[in-house]
N, C-alpha and C positions, 0 to 999 in steps of 0.2 A: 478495475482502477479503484483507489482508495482515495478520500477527500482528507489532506492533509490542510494545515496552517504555514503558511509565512511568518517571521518573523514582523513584518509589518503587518498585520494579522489577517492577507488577503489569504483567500482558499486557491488549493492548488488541487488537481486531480492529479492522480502516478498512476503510472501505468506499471503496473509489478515485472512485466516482460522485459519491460529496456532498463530495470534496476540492476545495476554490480553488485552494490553491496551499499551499506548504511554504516554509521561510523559516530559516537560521542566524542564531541572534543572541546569543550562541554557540550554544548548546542549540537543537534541532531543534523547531521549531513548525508543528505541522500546520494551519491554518486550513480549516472549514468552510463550504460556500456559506449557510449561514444564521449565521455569522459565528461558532459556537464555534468552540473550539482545543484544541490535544492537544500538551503536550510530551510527547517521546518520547525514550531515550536513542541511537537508531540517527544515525547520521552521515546527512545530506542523498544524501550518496554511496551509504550502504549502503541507505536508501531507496528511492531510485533503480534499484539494483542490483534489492530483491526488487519495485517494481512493474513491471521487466519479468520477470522470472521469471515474474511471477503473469501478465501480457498473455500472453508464449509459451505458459503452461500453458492458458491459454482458448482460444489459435488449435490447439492442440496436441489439445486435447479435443473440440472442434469438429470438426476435420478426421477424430477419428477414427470419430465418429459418424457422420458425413458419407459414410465408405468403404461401399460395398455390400458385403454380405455374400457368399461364394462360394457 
């Protein structure tokens, strides 16, 4: 999950699994696969930017589970 802004500038967690897709219009609209929505004040760009952050941080934590121990 990724720590987004509201427009009234409360924190929201998203969970990247139940996102459709995301949409400028100006303001950042998150759309849900059971059709709600989230405006959010991060740019599509800056979006973008932490849900790979957040993917690197899962392959990252993965792999280091994944190392046998000496």
């Amino acid at each position: 999950m990724i720590l987004l802004t509201r427009l009234d500038k409360s924190k929201v967690l998203i969970n990247l699994d139940a996102v459709k897709f995301a949409e400028s219009t100006p303001d950042t609209v998150i759309t849900f696969v059971n059709g709600d929505s989230v405006i959010v004040r991060e740019s599509l760009e800056e979006l973008d930017q932490r849900v790979v952050e957040y993917r690197v941080r899962l392959l990252t934590d993965s792999r280091l589970r994944d190392t046998p121990s000496p």
